[in-house]
C-alpha positions in Angstrom: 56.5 27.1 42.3 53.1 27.2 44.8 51.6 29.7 42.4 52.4 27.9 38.9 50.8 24.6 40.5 47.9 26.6 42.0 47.1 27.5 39.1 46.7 24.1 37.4 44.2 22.6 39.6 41.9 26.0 38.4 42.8 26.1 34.9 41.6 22.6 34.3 37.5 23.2 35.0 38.2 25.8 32.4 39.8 23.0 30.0 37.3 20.4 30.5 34.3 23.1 29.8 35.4 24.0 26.7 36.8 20.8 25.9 33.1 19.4 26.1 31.7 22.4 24.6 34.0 21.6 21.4 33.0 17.8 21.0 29.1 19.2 22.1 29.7 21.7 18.8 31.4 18.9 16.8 28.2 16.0 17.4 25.5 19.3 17.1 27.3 20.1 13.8 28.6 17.1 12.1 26.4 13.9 13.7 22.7 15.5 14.1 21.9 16.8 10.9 23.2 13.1 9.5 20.5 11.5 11.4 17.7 13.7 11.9 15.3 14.5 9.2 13.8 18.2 8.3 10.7 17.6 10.3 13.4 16.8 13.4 15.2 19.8 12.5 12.6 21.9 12.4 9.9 21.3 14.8 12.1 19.5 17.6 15.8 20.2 17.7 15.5 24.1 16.5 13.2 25.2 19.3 14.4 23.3 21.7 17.9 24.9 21.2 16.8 28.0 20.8 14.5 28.2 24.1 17.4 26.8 25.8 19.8 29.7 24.7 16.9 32.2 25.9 17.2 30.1 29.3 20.8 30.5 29.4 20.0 34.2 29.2 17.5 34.5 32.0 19.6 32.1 34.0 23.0 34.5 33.5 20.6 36.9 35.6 18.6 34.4 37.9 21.0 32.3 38.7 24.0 33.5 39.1 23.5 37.3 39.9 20.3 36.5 42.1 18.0 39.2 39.9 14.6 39.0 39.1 13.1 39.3 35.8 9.7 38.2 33.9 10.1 39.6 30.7 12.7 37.5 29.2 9.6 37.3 25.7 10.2 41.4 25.8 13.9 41.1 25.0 13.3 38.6 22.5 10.9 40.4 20.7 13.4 43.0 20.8 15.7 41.4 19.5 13.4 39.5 16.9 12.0 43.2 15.7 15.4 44.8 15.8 17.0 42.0 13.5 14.0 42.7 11.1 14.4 46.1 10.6 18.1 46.1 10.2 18.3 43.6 7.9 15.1 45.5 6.2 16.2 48.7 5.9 20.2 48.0 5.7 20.1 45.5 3.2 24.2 45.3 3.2 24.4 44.7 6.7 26.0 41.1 7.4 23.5 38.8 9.0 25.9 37.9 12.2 26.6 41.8 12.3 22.3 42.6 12.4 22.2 39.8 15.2 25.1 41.3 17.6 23.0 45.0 17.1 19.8 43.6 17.6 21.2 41.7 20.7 23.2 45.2 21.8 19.8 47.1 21.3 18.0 44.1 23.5 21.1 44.9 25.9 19.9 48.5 26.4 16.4 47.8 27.1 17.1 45.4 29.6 19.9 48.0 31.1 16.9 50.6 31.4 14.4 48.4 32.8 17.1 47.2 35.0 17.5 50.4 36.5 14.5 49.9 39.3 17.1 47.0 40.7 19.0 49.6 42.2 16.5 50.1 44.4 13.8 47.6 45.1 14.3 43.8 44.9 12.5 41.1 44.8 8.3 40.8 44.0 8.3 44.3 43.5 11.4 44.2 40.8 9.6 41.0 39.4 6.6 43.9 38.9 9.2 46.3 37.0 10.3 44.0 34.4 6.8 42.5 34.2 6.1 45.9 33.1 8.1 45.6 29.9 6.9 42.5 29.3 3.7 44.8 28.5 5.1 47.8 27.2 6.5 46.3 24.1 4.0 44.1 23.4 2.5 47.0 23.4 4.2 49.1 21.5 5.1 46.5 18.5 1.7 45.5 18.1 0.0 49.6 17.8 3.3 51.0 15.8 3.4 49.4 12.6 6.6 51.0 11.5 8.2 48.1 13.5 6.5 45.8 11.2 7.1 47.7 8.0 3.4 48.7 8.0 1.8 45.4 7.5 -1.6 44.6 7.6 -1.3 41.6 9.9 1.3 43.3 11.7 4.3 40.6 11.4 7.4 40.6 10.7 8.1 37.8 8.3 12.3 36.1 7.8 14.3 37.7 5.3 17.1 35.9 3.4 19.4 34.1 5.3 22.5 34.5 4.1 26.0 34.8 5.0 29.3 34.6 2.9 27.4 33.4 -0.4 25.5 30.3 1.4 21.9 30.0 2.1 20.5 29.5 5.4 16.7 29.6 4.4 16.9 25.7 4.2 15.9 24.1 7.3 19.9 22.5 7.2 20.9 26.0 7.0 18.7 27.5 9.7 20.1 24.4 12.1 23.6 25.9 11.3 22.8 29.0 12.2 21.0 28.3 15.2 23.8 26.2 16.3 26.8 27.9 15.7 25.4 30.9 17.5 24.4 28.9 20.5 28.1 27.7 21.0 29.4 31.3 20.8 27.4 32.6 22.9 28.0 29.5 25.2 31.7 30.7 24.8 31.0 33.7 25.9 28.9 32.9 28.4 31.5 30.6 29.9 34.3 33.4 29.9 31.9 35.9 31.8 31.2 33.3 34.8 34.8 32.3 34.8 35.6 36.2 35.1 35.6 38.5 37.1 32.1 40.0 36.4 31.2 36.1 37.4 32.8 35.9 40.6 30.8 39.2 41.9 27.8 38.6 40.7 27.6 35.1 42.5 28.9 37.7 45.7 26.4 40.1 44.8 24.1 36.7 44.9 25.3 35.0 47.8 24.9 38.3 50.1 24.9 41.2 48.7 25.8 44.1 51.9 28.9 41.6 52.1 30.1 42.4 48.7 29.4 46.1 48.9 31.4 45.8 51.7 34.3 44.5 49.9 34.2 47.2 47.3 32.4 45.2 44.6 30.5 48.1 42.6 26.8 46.1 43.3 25.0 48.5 41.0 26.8 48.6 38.1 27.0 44.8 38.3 23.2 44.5 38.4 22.9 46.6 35.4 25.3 44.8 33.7 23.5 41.9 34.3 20.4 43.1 32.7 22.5 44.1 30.0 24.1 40.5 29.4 20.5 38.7 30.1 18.6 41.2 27.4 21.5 40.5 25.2 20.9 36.6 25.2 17.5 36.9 25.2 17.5 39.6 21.9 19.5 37.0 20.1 17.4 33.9 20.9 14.1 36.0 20.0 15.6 36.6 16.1 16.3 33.0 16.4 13.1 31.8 17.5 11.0 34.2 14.6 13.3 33.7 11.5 15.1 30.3 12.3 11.5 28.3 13.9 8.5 30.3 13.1 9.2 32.2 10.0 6.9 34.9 10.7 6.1 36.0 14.1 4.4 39.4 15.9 4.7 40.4 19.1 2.0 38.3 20.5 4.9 35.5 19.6 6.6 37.2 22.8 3.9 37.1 25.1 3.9 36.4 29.1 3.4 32.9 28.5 6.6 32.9 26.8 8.3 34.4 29.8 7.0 32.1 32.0 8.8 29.1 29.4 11.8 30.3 30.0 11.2 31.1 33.4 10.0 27.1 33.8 13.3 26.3 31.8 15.9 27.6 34.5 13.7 26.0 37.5 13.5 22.7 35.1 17.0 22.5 34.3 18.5 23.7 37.3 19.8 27.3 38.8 23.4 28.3 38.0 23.7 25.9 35.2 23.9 26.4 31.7 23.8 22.9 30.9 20.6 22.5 32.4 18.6 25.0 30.1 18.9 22.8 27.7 17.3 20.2 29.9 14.7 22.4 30.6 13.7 23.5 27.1 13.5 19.6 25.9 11.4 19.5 28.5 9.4 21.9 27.6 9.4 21.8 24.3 9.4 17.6 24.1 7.0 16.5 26.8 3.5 18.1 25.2 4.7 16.6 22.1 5.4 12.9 24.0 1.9 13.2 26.1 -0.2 14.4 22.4 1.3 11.2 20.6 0.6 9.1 24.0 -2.8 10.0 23.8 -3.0 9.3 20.1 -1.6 5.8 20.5 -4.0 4.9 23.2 -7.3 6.2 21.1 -8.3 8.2 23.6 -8.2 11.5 20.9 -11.4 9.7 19.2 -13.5 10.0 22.8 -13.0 13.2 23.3 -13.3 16.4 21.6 -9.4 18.1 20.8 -10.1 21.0 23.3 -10.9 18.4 26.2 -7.8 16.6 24.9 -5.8 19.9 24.7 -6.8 20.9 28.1 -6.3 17.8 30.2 -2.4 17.6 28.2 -2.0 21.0 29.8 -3.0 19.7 33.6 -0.9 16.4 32.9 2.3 19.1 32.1 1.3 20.9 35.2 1.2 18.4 37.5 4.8 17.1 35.9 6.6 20.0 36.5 5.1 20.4 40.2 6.2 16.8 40.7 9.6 17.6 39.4 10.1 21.0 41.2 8.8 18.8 44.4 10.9 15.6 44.0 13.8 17.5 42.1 14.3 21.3 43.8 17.6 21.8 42.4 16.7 20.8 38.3 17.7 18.0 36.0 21.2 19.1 35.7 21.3 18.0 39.6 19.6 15.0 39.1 21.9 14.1 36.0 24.9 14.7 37.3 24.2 12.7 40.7 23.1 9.7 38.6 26.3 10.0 36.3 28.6 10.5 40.0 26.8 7.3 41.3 27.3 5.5 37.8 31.0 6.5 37.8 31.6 5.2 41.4 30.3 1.8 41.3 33.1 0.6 39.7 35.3 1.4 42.7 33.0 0.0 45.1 33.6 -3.4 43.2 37.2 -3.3 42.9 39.2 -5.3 45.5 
């Protein structure tokens, strides 16, 4: 009887995550293409999703295993290249079928560049995986193959299809996007809640202590990599054939690392409700501070590069105020707000 009711009181985080993650898929789905436009669709909720599942990705490594990485825009690009040429040169492959590959190759890469965890940490494993960050930039940008040998060296967004219904329209593409963000949110749900989970938050929390308990730490860290790279791979086709429509490997670069680096600190560590904090906020707030400076007129006294330049120090100086004022993200700061909302009430009652 003490185990059945033990179990309850565990069971029911599970319930309530996916309880929320299937009314989150229900408003994503049925509300938000009601009400937004194509221009929402396209240049505000699309990226914003997308750089959040890319988040949730780095953050599966970052935050919860306590790895390093800073070429999250490597595994994309991976991913985004992969998806390309299978869909290219299998044209019968299934479209969800070339995105599960593509993430699987993405997997690899990050398992081999991975390997150096074994036996460095910290700055000096932030250099390893910087060093793919370079490597296949590299590489997709001086072997056209990748590309299909085009001139400009981009890969541009085949048909999207799938079961007989197109996904090229910008409706379509906010399908896509979205049901694969809430799988993989599924799935990324049932690895914390495992046991790969448990140990790497061990392997996080101190890791001689869980070698000590027999956790196997280095095929944990590898695995991580491997689940990271996998995120990432799918997010990257994502991001070139569901927002940009044609992308190169310059798409990828280190300042896109450092996004979805910004994301995880933004939205908060060990959350994967918080990426998605962090991406709006990455995505939305140059977008709010452009049409800020519009409406006051202050575009027509300065040139556009001063303009451009002075949105980047404003963004700056926001997130160092955040990461100041806010060190544990906006998940944190949301969910204390929402605890303090829910218990005035009781302070009231008699």
């Amino acid at each position: 009887m003490t185990a059945i009711t033990a179990q309850v009181p565990a069971a029911r985080p599970l319930l309530k995550r996916r309880t929320v993650l299937l009314a989150l898929g229900l408003v994503l789905l049925a509300v938000v293409p009601l009400v937004g436009n194509d221009y929402w669709l396209n240049a505000l909720i699309i990226p914003t999703l997308v750089m959040g599942l890319a988040g949730v990705g780095l953050n599966l490594l970052t935050g919860y295993a306590g790895l390093v990485s800073l070429g999250s825009a490597a595994f994309m690009a991976i991913g985004a290249f992969s998806t390309y040429n299978l869909l290219l040169r299998a044209p019968g492959i299934p479209l969800p079928l070339a995105l599960i590959v593509a993430g699987l190759i993405a997997a690899a890469a990050g398992v081999l560049f991975g390997l150096p965890s074994l036996r460095i940490k910290g700055f000096y494993l932030s250099a390893s995986t910087l060093g793919a960050q370079f490597f296949f930039e590299w590489l997709f940008t001086n072997f056209h193959w990748f590309s299909n040998d085009s001139m400009s060296l981009t890969i541009s967004a085949p048909r999207l299809a799938f079961l007989g219904y197109n996904l090229s329209s910008p409706a379509g593409r906010y399908a896509l996007v979205v049901v694969t963000i809430l799988l993989l949110l599924w799935l990324a749900h049932n690895v914390i809640d495992s046991r790969i989970g448990r140990d790497w938050m061990a392997i996080r929390d101190m890791e001689t202590a869980a070698a000590v308990t027999g956790i196997p730490v280095g095929r944990r860290k590898l695995l991580a990599y491997g689940v990271s790279s996998f995120f990432c791979g799918i997010a990257g086709a994502l991001w070139a054939f569901c927002y940009l429509g044609t992308a190169d490997a310059h798409a990828f670069d280190l300042d896109k690392s450092f996004q979805v680096l910004f994301i995880v600190i933004i939205g908060g560590s060990a959350s994967l409700f918080g990426n998605f904090l962090g991406a709006a906020f990455i995505v939305l707030t140059p977008i709010a501070l452009d049409l800020l400076v519009m409406a006051l007129g202050l575009d027509g006294l300065v040139d556009h590069g001063t303009v451009t330049n002075l949105l980047h120090v404003i963004f700056g100086a926001i997130i160092i105020l955040l990461l100041i004022k806010e060190p544990d993200g906006l998940a944190s700061l949301i969910g204390r707000l929402a605890r303090r909302f829910t218990a005035q009430p009781q302070r009231g009652s008699p």
